[in-house]
VOVEXDREN-398439 format. One record per atom (N, C-alpha, C): residue number from 1; residue in one letter; atom name; x negated, y, z negated. Coordinates in nm, 3 decimals. Example, Ala and Ser with C-alpha at 12.3 -4.5 7.8 and 13.67 -1.06 7.14 Angstrom:
2
<num=1 residuo=A atomo=N xx=-1.319 yy=-0.569 zz=-0.780>;
<num=1 residuo=A atomo=CA xx=-1.230 yy=-0.450 zz=-0.780>;
<num=1 residuo=A atomo=C xx=-1.320 yy=-0.330 zz=-0.780>;
<num=2 residuo=S atomo=N xx=-1.285 yy=-0.225 zz=-0.708>;
<num=2 residuo=S atomo=CA xx=-1.367 yy=-0.106 zz=-0.714>;
<num=2 residuo=S atomo=C xx=-1.290 yy=0.003 zz=-0.787>;
//
This chain:
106
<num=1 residuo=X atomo=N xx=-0.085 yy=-0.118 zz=0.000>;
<num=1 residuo=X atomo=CA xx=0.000 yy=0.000 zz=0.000>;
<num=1 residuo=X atomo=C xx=-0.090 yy=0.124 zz=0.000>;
<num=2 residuo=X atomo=N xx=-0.036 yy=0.212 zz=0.086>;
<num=2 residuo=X atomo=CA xx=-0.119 yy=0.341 zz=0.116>;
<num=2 residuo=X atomo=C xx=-0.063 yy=0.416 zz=-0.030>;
<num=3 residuo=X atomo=N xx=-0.211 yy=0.516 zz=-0.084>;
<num=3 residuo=X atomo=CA xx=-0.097 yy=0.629 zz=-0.170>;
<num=3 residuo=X atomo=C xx=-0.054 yy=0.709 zz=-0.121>;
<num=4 residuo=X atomo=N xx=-0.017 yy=0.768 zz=0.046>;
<num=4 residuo=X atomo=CA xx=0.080 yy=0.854 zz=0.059>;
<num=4 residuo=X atomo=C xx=0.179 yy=0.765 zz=0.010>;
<num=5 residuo=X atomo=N xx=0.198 yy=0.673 zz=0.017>;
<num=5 residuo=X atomo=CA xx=0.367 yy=0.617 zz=-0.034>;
<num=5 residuo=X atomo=C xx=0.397 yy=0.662 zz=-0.131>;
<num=6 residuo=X atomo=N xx=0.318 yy=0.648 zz=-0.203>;
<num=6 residuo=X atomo=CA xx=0.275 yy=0.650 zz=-0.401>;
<num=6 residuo=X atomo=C xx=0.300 yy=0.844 zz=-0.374>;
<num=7 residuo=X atomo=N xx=0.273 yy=0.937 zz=-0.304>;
<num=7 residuo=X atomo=CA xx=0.275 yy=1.050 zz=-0.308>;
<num=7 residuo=X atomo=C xx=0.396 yy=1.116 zz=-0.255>;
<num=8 residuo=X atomo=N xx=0.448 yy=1.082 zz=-0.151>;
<num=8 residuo=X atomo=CA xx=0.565 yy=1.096 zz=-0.116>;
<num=8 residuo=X atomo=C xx=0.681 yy=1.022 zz=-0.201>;
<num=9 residuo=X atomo=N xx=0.695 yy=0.960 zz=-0.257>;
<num=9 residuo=X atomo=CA xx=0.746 yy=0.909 zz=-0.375>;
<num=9 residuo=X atomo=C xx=0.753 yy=0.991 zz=-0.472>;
<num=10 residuo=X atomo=N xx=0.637 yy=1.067 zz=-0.520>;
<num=10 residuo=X atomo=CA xx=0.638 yy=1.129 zz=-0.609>;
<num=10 residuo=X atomo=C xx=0.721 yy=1.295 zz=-0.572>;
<num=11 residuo=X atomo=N xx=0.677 yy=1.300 zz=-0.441>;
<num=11 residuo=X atomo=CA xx=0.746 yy=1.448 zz=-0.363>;
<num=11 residuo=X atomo=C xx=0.902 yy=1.446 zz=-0.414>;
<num=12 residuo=X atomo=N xx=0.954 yy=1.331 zz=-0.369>;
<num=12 residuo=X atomo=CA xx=1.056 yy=1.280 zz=-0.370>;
<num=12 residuo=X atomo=C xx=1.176 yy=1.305 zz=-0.499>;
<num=13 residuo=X atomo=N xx=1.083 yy=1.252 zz=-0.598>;
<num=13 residuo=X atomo=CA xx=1.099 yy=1.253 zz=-0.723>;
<num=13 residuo=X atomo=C xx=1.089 yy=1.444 zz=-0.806>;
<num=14 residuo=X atomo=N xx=1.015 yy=1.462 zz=-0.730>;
<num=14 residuo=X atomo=CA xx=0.984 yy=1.651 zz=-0.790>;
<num=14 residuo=X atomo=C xx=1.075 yy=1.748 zz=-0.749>;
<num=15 residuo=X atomo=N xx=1.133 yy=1.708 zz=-0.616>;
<num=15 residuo=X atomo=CA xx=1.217 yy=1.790 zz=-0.534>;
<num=15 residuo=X atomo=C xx=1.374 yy=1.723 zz=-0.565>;
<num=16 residuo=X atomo=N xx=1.410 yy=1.613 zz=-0.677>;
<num=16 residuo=X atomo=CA xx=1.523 yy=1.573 zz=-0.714>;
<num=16 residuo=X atomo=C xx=1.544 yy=1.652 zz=-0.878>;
<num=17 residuo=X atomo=N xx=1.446 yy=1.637 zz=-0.913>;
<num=17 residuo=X atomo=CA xx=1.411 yy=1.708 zz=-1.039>;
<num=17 residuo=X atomo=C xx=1.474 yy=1.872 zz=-1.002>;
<num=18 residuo=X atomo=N xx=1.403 yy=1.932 zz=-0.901>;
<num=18 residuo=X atomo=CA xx=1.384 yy=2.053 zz=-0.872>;
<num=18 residuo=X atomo=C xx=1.532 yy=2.095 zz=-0.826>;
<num=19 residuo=X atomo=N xx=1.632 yy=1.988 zz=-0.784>;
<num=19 residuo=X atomo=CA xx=1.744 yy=2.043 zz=-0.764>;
<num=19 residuo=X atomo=C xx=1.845 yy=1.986 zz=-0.851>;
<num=20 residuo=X atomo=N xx=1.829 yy=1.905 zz=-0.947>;
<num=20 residuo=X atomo=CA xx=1.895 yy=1.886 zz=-1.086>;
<num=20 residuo=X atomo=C xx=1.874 yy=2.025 zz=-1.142>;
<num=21 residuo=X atomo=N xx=1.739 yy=2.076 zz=-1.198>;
<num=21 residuo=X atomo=CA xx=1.735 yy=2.225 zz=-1.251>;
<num=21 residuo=X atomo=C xx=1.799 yy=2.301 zz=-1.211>;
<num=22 residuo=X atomo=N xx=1.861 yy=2.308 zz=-1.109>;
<num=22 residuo=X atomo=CA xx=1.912 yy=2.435 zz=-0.990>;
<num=22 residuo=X atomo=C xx=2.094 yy=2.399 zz=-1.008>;
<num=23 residuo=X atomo=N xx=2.123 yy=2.276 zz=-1.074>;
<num=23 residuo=X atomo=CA xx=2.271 yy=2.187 zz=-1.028>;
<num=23 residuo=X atomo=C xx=2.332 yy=2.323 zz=-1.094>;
<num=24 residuo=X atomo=N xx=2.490 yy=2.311 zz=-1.025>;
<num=24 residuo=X atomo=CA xx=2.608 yy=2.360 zz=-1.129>;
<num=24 residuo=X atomo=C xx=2.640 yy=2.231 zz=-1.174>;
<num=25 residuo=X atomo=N xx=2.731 yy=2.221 zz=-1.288>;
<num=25 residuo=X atomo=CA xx=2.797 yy=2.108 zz=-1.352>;
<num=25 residuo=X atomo=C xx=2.820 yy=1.991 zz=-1.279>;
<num=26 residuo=X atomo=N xx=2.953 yy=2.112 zz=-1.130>;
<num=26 residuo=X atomo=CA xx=2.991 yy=1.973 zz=-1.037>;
<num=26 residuo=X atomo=C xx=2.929 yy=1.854 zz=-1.029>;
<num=27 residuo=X atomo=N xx=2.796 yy=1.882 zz=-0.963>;
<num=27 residuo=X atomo=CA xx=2.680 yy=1.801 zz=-0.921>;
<num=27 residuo=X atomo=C xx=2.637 yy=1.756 zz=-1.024>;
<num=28 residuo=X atomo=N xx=2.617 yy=1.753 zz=-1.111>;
<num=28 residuo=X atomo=CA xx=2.490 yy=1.733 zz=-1.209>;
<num=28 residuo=X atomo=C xx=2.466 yy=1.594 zz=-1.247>;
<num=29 residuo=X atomo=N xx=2.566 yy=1.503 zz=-1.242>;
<num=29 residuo=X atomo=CA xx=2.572 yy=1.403 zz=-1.278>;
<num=29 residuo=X atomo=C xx=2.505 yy=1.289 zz=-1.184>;
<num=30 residuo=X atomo=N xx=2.556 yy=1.321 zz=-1.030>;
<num=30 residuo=X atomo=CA xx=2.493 yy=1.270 zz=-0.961>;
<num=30 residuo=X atomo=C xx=2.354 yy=1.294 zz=-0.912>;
<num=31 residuo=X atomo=N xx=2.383 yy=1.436 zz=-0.923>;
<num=31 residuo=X atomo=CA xx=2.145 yy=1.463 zz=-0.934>;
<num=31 residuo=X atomo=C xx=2.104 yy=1.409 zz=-1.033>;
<num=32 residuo=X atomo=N xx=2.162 yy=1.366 zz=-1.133>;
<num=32 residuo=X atomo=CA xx=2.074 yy=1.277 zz=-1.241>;
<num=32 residuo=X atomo=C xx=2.066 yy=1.147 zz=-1.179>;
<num=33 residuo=X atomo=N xx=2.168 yy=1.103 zz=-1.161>;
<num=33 residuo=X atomo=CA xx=2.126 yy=0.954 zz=-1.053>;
<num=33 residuo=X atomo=C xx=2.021 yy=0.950 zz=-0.963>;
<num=34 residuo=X atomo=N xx=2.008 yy=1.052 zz=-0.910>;
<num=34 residuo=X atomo=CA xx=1.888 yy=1.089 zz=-0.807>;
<num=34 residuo=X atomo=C xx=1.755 yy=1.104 zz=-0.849>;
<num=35 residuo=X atomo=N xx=1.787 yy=1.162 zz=-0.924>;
<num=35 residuo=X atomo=CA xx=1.601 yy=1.161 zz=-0.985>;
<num=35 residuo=X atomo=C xx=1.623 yy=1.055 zz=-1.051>;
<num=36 residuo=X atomo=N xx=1.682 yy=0.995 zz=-1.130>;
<num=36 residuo=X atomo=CA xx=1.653 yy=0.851 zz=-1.209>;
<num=36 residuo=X atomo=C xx=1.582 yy=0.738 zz=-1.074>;
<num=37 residuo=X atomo=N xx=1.674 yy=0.769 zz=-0.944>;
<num=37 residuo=X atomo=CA xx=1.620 yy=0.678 zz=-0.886>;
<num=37 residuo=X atomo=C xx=1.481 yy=0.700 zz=-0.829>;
<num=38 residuo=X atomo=N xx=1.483 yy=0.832 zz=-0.803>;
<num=38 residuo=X atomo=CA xx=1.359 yy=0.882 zz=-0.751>;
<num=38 residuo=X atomo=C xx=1.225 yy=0.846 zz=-0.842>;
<num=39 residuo=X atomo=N xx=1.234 yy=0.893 zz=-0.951>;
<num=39 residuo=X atomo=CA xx=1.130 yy=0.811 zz=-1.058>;
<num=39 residuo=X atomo=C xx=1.149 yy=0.681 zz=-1.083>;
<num=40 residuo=X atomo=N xx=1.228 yy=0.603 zz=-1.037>;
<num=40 residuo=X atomo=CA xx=1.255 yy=0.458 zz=-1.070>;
<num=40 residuo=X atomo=C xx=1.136 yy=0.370 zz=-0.966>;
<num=41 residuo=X atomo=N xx=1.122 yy=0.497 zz=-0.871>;
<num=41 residuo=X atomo=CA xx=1.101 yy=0.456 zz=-0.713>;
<num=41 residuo=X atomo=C xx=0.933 yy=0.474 zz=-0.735>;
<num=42 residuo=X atomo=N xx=0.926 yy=0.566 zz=-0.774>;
<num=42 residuo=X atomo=CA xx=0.784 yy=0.596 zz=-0.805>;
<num=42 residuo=X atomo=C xx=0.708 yy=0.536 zz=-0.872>;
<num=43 residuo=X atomo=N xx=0.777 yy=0.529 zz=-0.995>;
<num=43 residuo=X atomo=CA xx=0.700 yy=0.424 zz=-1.123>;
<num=43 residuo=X atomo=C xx=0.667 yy=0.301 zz=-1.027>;
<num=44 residuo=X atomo=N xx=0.708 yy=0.236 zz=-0.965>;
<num=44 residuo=X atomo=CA xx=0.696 yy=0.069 zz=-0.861>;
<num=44 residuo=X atomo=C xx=0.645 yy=0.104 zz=-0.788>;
<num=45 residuo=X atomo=N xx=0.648 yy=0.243 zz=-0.750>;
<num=45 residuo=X atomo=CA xx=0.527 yy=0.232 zz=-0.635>;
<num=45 residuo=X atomo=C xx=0.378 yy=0.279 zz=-0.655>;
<num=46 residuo=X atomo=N xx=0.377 yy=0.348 zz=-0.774>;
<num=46 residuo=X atomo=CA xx=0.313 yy=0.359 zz=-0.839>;
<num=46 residuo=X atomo=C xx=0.196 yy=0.263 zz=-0.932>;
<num=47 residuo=X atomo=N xx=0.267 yy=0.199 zz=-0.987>;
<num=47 residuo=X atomo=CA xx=0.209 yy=0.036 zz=-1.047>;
<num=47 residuo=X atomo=C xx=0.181 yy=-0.025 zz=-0.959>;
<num=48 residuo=X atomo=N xx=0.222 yy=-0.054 zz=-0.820>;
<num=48 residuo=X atomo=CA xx=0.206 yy=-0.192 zz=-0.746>;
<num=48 residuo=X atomo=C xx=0.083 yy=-0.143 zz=-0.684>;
<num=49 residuo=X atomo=N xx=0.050 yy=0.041 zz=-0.644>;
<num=49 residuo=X atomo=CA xx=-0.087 yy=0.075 zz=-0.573>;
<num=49 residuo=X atomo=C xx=-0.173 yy=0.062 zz=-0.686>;
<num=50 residuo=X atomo=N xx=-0.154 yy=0.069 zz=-0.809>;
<num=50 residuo=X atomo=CA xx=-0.272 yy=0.099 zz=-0.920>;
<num=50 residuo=X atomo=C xx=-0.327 yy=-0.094 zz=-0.936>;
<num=51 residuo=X atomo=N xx=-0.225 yy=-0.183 zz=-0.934>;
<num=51 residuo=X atomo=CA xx=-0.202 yy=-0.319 zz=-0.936>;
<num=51 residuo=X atomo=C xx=-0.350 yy=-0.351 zz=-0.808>;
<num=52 residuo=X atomo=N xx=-0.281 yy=-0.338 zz=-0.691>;
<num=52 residuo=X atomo=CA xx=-0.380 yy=-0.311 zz=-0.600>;
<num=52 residuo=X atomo=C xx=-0.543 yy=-0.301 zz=-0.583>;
<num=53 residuo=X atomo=N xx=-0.531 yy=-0.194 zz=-0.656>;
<num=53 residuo=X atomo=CA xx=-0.684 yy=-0.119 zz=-0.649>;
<num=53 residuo=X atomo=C xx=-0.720 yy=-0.197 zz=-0.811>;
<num=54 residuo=X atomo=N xx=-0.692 yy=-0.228 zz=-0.886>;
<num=54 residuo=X atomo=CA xx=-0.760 yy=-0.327 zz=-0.973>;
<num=54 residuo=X atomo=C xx=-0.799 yy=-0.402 zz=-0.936>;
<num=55 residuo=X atomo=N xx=-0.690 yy=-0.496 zz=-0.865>;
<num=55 residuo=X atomo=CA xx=-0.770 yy=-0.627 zz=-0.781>;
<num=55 residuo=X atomo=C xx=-0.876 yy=-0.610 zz=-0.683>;
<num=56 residuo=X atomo=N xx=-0.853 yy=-0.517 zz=-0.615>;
<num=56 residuo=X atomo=CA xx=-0.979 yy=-0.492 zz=-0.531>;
<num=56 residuo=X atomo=C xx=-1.110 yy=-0.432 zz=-0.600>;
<num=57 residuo=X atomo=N xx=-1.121 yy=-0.379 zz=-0.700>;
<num=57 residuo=X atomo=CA xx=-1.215 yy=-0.315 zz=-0.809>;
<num=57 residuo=X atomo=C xx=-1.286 yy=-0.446 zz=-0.864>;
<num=58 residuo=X atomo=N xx=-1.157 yy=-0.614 zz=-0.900>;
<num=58 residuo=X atomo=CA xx=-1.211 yy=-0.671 zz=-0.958>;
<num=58 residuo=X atomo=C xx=-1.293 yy=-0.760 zz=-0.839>;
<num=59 residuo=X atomo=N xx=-1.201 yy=-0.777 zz=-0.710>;
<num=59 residuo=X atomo=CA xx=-1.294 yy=-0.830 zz=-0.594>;
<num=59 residuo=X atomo=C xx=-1.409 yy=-0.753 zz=-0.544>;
<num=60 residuo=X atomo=N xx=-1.491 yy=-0.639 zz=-0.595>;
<num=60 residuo=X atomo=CA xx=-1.558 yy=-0.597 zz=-0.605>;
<num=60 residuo=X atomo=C xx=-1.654 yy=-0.627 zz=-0.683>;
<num=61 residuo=X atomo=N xx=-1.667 yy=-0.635 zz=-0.815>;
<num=61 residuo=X atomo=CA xx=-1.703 yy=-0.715 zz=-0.954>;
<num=61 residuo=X atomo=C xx=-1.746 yy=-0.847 zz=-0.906>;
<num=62 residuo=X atomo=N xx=-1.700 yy=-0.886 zz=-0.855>;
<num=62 residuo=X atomo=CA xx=-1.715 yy=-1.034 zz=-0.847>;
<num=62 residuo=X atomo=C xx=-1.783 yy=-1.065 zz=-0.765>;
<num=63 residuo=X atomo=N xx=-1.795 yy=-1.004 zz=-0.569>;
<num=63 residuo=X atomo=CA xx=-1.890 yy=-1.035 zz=-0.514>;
<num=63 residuo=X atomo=C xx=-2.030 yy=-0.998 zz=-0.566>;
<num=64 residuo=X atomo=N xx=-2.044 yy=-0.833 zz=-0.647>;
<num=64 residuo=X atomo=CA xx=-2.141 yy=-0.789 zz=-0.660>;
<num=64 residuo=X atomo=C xx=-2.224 yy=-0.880 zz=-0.799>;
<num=65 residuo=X atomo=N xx=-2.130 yy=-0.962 zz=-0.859>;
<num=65 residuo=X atomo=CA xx=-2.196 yy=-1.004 zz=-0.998>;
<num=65 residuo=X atomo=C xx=-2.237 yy=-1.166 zz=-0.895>;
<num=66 residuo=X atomo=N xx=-2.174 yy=-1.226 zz=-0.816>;
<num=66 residuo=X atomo=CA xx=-2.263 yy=-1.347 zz=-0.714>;
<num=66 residuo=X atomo=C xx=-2.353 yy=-1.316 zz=-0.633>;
<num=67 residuo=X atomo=N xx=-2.371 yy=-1.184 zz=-0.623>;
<num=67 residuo=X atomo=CA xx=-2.493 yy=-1.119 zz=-0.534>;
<num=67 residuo=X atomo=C xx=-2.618 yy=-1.130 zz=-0.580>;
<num=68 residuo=X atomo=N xx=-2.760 yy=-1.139 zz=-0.538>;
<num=68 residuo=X atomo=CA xx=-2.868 yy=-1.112 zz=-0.558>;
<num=68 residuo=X atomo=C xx=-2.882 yy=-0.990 zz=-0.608>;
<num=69 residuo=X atomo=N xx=-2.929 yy=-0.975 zz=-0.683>;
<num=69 residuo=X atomo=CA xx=-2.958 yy=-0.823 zz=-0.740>;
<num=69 residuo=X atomo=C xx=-3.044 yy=-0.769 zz=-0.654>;
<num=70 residuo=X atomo=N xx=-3.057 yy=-0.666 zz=-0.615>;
<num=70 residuo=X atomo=CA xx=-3.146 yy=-0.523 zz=-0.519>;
<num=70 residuo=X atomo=C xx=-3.109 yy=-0.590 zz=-0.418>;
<num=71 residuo=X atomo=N xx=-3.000 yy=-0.680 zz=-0.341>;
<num=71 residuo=X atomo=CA xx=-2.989 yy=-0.688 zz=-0.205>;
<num=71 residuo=X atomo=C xx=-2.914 yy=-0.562 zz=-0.101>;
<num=72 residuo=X atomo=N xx=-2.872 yy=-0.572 zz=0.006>;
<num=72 residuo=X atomo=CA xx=-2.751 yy=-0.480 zz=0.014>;
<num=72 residuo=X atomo=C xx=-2.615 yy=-0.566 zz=0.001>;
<num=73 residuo=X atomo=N xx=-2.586 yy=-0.694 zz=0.021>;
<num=73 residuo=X atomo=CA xx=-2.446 yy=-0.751 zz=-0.044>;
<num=73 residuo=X atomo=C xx=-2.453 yy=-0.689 zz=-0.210>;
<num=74 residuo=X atomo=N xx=-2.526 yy=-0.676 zz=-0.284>;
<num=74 residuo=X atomo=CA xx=-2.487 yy=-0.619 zz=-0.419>;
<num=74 residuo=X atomo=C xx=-2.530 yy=-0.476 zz=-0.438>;
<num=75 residuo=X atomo=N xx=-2.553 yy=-0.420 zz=-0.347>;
<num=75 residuo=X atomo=CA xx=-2.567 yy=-0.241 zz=-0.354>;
<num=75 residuo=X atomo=C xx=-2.452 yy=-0.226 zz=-0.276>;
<num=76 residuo=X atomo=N xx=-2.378 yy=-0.300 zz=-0.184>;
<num=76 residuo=X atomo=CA xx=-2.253 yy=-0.266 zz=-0.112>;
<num=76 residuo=X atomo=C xx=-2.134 yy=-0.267 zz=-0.222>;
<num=77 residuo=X atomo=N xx=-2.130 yy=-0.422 zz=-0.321>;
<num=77 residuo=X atomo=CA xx=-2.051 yy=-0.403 zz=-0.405>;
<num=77 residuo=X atomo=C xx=-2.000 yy=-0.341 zz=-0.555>;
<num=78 residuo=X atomo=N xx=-2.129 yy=-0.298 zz=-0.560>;
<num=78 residuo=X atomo=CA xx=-2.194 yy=-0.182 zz=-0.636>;
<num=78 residuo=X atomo=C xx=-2.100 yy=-0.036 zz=-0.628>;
<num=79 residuo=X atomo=N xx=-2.129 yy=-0.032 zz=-0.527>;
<num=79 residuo=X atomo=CA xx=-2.088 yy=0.104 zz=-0.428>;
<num=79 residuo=X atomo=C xx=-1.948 yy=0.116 zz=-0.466>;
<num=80 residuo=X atomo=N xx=-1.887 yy=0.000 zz=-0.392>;
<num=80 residuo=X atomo=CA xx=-1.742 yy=-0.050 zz=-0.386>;
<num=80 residuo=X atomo=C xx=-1.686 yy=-0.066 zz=-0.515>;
<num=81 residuo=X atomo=N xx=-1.699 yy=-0.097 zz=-0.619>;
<num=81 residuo=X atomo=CA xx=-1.688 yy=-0.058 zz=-0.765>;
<num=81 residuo=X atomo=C xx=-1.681 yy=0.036 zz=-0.767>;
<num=82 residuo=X atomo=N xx=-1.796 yy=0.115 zz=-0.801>;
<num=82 residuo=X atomo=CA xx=-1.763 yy=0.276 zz=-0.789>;
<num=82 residuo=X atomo=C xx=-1.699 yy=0.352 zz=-0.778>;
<num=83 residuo=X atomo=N xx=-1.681 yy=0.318 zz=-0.603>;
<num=83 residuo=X atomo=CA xx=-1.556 yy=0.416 zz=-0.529>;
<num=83 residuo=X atomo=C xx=-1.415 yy=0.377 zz=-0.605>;
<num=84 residuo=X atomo=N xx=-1.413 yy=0.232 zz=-0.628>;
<num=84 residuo=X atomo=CA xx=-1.265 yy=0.193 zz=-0.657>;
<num=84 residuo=X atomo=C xx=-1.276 yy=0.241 zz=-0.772>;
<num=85 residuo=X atomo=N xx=-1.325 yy=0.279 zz=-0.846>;
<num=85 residuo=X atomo=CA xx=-1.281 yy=0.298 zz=-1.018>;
<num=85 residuo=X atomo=C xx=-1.249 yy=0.429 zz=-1.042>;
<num=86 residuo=X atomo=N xx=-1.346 yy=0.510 zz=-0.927>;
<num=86 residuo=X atomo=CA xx=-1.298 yy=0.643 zz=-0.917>;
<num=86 residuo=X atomo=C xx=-1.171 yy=0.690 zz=-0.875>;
<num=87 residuo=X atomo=N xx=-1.145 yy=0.610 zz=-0.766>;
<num=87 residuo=X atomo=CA xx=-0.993 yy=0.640 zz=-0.711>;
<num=87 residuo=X atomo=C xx=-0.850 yy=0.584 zz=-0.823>;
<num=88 residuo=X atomo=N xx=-0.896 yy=0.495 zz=-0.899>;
<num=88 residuo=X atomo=CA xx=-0.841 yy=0.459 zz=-0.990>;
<num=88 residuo=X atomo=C xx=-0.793 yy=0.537 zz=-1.080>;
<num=89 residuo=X atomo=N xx=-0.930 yy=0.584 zz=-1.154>;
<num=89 residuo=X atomo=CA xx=-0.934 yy=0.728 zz=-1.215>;
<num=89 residuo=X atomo=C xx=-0.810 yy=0.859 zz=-1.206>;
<num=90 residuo=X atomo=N xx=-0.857 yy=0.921 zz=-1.045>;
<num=90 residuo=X atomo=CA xx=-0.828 yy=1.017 zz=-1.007>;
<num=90 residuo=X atomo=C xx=-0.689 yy=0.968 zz=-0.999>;
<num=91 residuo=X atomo=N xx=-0.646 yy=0.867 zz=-0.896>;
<num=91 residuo=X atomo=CA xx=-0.510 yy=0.876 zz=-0.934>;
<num=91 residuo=X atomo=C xx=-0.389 yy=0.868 zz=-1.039>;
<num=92 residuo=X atomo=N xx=-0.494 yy=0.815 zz=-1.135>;
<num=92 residuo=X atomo=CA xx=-0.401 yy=0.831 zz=-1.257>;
<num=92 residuo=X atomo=C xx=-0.400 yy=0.943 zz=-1.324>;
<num=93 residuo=X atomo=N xx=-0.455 yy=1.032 zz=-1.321>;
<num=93 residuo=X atomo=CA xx=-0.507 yy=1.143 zz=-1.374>;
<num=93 residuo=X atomo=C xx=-0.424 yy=1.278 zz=-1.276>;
<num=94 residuo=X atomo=N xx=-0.401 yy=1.206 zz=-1.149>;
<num=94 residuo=X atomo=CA xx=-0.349 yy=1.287 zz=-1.067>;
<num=94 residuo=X atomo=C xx=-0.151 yy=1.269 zz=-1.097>;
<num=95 residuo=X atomo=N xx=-0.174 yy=1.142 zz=-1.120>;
<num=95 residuo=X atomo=CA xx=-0.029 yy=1.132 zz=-1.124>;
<num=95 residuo=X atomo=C xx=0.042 yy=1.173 zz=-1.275>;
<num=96 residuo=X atomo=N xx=-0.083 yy=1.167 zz=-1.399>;
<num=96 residuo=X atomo=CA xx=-0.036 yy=1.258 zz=-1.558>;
<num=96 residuo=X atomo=C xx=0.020 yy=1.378 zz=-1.521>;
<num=97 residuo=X atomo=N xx=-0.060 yy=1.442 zz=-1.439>;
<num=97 residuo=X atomo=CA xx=-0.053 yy=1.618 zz=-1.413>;
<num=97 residuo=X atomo=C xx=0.042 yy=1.614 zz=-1.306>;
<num=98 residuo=X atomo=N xx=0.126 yy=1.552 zz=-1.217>;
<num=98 residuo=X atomo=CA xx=0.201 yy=1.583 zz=-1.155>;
<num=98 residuo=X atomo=C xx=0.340 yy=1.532 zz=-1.157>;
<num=99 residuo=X atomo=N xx=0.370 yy=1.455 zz=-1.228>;
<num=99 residuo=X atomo=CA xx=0.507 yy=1.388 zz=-1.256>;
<num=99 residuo=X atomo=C xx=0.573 yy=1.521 zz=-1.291>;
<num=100 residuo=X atomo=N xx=0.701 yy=1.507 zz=-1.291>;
<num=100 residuo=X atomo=CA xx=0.779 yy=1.578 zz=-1.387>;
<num=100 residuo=X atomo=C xx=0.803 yy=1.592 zz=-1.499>;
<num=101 residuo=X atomo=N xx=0.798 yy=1.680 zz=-1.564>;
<num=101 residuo=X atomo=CA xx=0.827 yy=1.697 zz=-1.732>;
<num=101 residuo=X atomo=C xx=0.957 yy=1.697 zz=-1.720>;
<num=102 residuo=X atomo=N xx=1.035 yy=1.631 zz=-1.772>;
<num=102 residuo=X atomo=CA xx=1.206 yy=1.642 zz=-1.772>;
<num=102 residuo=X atomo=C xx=1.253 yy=1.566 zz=-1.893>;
<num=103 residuo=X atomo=N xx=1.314 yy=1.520 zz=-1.947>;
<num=103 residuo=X atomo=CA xx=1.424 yy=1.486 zz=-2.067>;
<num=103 residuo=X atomo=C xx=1.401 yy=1.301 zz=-1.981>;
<num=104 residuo=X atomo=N xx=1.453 yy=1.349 zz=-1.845>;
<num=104 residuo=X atomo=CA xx=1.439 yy=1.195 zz=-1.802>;
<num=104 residuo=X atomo=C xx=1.320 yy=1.123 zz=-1.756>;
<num=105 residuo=X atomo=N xx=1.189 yy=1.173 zz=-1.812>;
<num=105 residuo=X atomo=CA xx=1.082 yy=1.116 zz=-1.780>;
<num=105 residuo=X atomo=C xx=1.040 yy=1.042 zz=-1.948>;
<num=106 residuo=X atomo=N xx=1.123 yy=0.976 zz=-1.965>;
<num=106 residuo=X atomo=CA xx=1.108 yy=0.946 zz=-2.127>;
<num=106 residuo=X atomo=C xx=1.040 yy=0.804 zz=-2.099>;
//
């Protein structure tokens, strides 16, 4: 799974939020359905890319720990660790600071 999914998901979710804040009464009930689903949508898509990039972080780990040490198969998976733990990182870090603060992000 790409994280635009994981990001557009989250768009998704900000701009349901963003027009719950905005509801008159009429509406309101059903923009809550909307963002419930919209974050329902996110959280799964969310976990299943973070799910993802673990496993590949740990298939990383694993070639590089059967590798010869100072080869390039274990400076490649080296590398590849790295990158994955960072993106790991960042996206979780990206996704604290960008969710919605709402009553329904409980």
């Amino acid at each position: 799974m790409a994280r635009g999914e994981v990001e557009a998901a989250l768009e998704e979710w900000r701009a349901a939020q963003r027009r719950l804040e905005h509801s008159t009464n009429g509406d309101r009930d059903a923009l809550e359905v909307a963002v419930n689903a919209a974050r329902d949508k996110f959280q799964k898509l969310s976990a299943d890319h973070m799910l993802e990039r673990i496993d590949a972080l740990q298939d990383a780990e694993e070639r590089r720990q059967q590798a010869t040490p100072s080869t390039p198969d274990y400076h490649e998976a080296a590398r590849e660790e790295t990158e994955i733990a960072a993106d790991i990182w960042e996206s979780a870090a990206r996704n604290d600071q960008e969710t919605p603060d709402s009553a329904s992000n409980d």
